[in-house]
Each structure stands twice: as structure tokens, then as C-alpha cells.
C-alpha positions as CSV (number, residue, x, y, z in Angstrom):
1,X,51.7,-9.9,40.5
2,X,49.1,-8.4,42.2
3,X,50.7,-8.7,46.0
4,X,54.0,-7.1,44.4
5,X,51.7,-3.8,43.0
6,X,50.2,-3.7,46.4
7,X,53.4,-3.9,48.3
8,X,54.3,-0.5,45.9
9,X,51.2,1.2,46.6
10,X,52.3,0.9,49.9
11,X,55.5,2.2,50.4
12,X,54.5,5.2,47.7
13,X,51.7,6.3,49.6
14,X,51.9,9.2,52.0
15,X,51.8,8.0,55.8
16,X,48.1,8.7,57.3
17,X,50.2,10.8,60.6
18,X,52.0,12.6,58.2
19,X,50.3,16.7,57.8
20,X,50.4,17.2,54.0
21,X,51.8,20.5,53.7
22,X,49.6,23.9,51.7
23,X,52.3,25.9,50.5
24,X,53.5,25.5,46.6
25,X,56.7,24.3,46.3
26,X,59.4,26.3,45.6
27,X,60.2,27.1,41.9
28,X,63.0,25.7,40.4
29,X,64.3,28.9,38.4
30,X,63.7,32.8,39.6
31,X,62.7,35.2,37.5
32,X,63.6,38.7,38.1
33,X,62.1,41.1,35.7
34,X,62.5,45.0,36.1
35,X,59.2,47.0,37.1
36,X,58.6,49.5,34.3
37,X,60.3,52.4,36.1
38,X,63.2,50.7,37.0
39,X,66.6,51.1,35.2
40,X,68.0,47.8,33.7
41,X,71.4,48.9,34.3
42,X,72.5,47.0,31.2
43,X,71.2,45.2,28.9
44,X,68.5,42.2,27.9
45,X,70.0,39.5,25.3
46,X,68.9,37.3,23.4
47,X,69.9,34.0,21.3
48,X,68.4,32.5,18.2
49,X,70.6,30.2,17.0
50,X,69.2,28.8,13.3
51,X,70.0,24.9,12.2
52,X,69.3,24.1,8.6
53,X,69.4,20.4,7.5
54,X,68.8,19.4,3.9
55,X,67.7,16.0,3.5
56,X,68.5,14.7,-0.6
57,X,66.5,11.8,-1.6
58,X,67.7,8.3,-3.6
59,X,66.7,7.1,-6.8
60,X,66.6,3.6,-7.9
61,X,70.3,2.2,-8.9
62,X,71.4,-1.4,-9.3
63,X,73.2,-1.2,-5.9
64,X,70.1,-0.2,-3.8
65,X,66.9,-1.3,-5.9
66,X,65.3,-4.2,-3.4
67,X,62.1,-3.9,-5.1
68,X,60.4,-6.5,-7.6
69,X,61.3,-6.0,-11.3
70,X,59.3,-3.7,-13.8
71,X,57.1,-5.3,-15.9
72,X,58.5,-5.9,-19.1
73,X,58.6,-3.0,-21.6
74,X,57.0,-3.8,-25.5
75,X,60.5,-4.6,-27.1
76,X,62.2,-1.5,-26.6
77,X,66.2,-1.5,-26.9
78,X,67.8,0.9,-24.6
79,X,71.4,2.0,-25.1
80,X,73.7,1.2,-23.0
81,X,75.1,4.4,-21.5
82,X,78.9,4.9,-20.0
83,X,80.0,7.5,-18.0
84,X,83.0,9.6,-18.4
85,X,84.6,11.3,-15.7
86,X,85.8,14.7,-16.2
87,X,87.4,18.0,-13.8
88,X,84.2,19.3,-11.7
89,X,84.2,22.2,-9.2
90,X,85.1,21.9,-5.4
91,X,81.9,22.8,-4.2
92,X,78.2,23.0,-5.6
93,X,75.5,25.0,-4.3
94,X,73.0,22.7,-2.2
95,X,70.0,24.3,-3.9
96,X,70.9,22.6,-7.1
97,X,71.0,18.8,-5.6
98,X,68.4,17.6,-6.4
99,X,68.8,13.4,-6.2
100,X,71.8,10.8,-5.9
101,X,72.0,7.5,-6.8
102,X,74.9,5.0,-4.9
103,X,76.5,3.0,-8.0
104,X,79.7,2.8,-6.9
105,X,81.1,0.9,-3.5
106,X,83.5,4.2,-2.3
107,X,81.0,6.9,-4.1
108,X,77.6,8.3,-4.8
109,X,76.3,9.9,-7.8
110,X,74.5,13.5,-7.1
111,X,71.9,14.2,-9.7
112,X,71.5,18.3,-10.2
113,X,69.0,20.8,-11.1
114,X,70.3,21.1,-14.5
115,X,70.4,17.2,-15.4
116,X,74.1,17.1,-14.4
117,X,75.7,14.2,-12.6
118,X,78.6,14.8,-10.1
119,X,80.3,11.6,-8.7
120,X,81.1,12.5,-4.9
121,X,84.1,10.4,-3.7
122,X,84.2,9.6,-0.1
123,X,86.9,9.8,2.3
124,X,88.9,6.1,3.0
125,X,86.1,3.6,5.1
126,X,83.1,5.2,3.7
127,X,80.4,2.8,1.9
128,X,78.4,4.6,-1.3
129,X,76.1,1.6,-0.2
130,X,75.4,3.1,3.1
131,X,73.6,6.0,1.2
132,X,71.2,4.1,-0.1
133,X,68.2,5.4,1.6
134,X,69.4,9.2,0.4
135,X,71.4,11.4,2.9
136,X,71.3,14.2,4.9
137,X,73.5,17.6,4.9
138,X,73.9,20.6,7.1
139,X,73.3,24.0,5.8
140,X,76.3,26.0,5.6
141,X,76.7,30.1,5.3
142,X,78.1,29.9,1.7
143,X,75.2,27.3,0.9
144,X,77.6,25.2,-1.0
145,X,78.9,21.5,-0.4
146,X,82.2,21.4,-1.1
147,X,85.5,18.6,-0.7
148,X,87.5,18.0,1.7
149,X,85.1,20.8,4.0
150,X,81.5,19.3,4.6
151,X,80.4,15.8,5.6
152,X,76.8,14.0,4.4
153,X,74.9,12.2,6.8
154,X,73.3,8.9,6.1
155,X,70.0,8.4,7.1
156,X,71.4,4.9,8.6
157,X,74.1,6.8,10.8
158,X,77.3,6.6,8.7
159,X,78.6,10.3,8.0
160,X,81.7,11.1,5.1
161,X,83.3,13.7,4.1
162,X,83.9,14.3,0.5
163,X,87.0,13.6,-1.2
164,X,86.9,14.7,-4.8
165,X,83.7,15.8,-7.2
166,X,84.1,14.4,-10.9
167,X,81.9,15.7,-13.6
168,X,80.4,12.7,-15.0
169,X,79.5,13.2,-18.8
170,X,77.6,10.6,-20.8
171,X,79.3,8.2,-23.6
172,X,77.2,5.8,-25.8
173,X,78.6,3.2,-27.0
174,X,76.9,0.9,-29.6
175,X,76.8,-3.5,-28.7
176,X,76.6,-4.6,-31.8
């Protein structure tokens, strides 16, 4: 090992015959820049290009909840909940989505400002399960996120396009 980093040091060093030269390198780029009185004969420009990217967090559903069990509650019943899908918009702003939840195998479940639930279908080959950790989405002009337009971005690389939105609206139904 130690033969093998002298050999390098070697053939890296500068030759003792060799006159190490004073001028500066040449720069890579040129600048030119007008003197004050000059004329610019045109024009200067300049580009700002702006990237938004909205990153929507998970919450805890059957499919993705790794974590140990709660402890157990003091003998309180929950109701059993069933949801109903109904007609929902083709797009929703982004400023409203607030969670999601992956419950279904082809879909995920975005959770809204206003306590709504909108089940986002994916496109044929996308995994609701590969949203698990949350996902990502790019910021558009309009601000909305809407079907068969935008794609979401996993945070484990899978990207989707939406399909459909369904309104989902809660049922109870009794076990008794």
C-alpha cells in the first residue's frame, strides 16, 4: 500500500527541470462589460426561471402503518365508517391538500383543508402503495391539480398521473 501511494506521488509531481510557469491561467469564460460611457447597442437580459414543488405528507392507514400498535384504549367502541363515492371536480387547488392516506392498491385518498376526502385514481401500473411515505407535486400557474393533466411524485421515485377524483362522503353503518 504504501509503495503503490509513493509510485503516485511520483508520477503526479512536477519534474525538478521543469520552470514552473508565473502567469495565471487563462480564464475559462470572458466577461465583457460596457465602460459607463459606452453605448450597449442593445440590450442586457436576464432569466429567473421560478420552480415550485409541494411536498403533501402521509397519515397512518392500514396499508402503510409499519409501526407497533397503540396501546389499548379504556373500552371505547368506534364505529365502523364506510365511504361512499360520489361526482368530485377535475381539479382541486393545491393550497387546500393538506394530507393523503394510500388505502386502496390503484389509489390514494387526499385529505383537504375543509375535512374533505377526494380519492385520486391513478393511471393503469401505478401502486397507491408506492405513496406511502406522502408525495410530491409541481406547482402549476392555475395552482390546481387536476385529472388526466398533472402527475404526483413519490418520494420513492414512482410518478402517476391522475385518472379520476371521487368525492368520498362518509356512511355509518351499525354491526350489531
Amino acid at each position: 500500500m504504501l509503495t503503490l501511494a509513493a509510485l503516485l506521488a511520483m508520477i503526479w509531481a512536477p519534474a525538478a527541470d521543469t520552470a514552473m510557469s508565473s502567469t495565471p491561467p487563462e480564464p475559462l469564460v470572458t466577461l465583457s462589460i460596457p465602460a459607463p460611457g459606452e453605448s450597449t447597442a442593445g440590450f442586457w437580459q436576464m432569466v429567473i426561471e421560478q420552480r415550485l414543488i409541494i411536498r403533501v405528507p402521509a397519515q397512518r392507514s392500514p396499508l402503510n402503518n409499519f409501526s407497533a400498535a397503540p396501546a389499548p384504549q379504556a373500552r371505547t367502541r368506534q364505529i365502523p365508517v364506510e365511504w361512499k363515492e360520489k361526482k368530485a371536480p377535475k381539479c382541486v387547488a393545491m393550497r387546500n391538500i393538506m394530507g393523503m392516506q394510500a388505502t386502496e392498491h390503484d389509489s390514494i385518498d387526499l385529505i383537504t383543508r375543509q375535512r374533505q376526502r377526494l380519492r385520486a385514481e391513478l393511471n393503469r401500473g401505478c401502486r397507491g402503495l408506492d405513496f406511502y411515505a406522502g408525495f410530491y407535486m409541481q406547482g402549476t400557474k392555475d395552482g390546481q391539480l387536476c385529472e388526466d393533466r398533472d402527475e404526483i411524485h413519490a418520494r420513492t421515485g414512482a410518478k402517476c398521473q391522475i385518472k379520476k377524483f371521487r368525492l368520498l362522503v362518509p356512511v355509518v353503518r351499525d354491526d350489531d
